[in-house]
C-alpha positions in Angstrom: -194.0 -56.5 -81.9 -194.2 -59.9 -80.5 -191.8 -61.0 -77.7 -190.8 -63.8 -75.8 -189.2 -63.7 -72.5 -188.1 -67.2 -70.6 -187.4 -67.7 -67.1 -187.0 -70.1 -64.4 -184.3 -72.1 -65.8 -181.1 -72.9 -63.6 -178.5 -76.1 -62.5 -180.6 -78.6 -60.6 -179.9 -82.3 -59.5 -181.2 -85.5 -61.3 -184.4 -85.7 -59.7 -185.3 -82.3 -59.4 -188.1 -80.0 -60.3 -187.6 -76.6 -62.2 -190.7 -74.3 -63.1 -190.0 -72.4 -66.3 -191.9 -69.7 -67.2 -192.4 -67.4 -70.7 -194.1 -64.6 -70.6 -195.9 -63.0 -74.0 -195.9 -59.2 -75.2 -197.7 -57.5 -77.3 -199.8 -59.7 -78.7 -203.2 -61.4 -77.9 -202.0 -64.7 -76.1 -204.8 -66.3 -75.7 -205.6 -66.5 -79.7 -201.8 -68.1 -79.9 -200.9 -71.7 -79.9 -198.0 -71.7 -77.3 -195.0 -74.4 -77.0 -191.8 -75.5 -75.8 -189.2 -76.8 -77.3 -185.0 -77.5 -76.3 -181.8 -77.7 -77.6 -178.7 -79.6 -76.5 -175.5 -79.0 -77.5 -174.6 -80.6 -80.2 -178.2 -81.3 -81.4 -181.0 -79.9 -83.3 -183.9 -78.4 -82.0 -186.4 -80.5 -80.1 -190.2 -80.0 -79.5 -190.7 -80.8 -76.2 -194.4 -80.0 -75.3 -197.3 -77.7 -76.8 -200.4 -76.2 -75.9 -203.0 -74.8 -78.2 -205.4 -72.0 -77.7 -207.7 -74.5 -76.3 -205.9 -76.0 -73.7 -204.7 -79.4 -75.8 -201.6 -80.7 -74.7 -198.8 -82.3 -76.5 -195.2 -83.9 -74.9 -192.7 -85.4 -76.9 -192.0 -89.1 -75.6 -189.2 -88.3 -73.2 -191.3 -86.2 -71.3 -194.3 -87.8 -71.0 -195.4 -87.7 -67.3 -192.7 -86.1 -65.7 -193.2 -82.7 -67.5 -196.4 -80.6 -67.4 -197.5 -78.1 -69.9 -199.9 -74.9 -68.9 -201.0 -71.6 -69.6 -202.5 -68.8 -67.9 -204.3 -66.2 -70.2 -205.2 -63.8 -67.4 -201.2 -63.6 -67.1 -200.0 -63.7 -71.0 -197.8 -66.6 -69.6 -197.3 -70.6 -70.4 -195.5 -72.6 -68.1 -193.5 -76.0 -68.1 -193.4 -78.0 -65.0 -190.5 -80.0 -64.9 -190.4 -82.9 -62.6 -187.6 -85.9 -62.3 -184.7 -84.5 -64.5 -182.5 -86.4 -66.1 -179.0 -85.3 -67.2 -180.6 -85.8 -70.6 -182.6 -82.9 -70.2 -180.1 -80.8 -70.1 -180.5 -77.9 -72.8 -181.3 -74.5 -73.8 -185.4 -74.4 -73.7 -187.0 -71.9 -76.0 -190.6 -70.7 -75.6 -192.4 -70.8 -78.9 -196.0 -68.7 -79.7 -197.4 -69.7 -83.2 -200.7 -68.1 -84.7 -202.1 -68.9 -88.5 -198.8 -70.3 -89.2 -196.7 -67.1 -87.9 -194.7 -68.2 -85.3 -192.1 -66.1 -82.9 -189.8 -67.2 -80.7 -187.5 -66.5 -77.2 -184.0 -66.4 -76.3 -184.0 -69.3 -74.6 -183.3 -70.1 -70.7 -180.4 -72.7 -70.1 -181.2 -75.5 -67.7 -178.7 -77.8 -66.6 -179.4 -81.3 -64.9 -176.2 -82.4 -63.1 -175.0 -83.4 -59.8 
């Protein structure tokens, strides 16, 4: 089956840079439209930026030039560059993979933006 597996998150100062990382299993990633998306506490659940099969980027308004969406096909992996953190960006991020309108998701990889 198809699984998820997040990575990179962590604490980091306002300012910083994480790299997160999900990695896709048995599947074909390349066919699948891949995508991010966060939730704070409290909140619902926020897309944050997607990717399709083609390499078409998406990022929710908050993000928009300080966090970078990409994907490696060779590596069954999509990654989100995270750059100038804001305490508001604080959340659990979740890795989503959708493909003709089935879509799976990860467990989610906490990253917290405090100094």
């Amino acid at each position: 089956q198809v699984q998820l597996v997040e990575s990179g998150g962590g604490l980091v100062q306002p300012g910083g840079s994480l790299r997160l990382s999900c990695a896709m299993s048995g599947a074909i990633f390349s066919i699948y439209a891949m995508g991010w998306y966060r939730q704070a506490p409290g909140k619902q659940r926020e897309l944050v930026s997607t990717i399709s099969s083609g390499g078409n980027t998406n990022y929710a308004d908050s993000v928009k030039g300080r966090f970078t969406i990409s994907r490696d096909n060779a590596k069954n992996r999509v990654y989100l560059q995270m750059n100038s953190l804001k305490p508001e960006d604080t959340a659990v991020y979740y890795c989503n993979a959708v493909f003709l309108g089935r879509g799976y998701w990860g467990q989610g990889t906490q990253v917290t933006v405090s100094s």
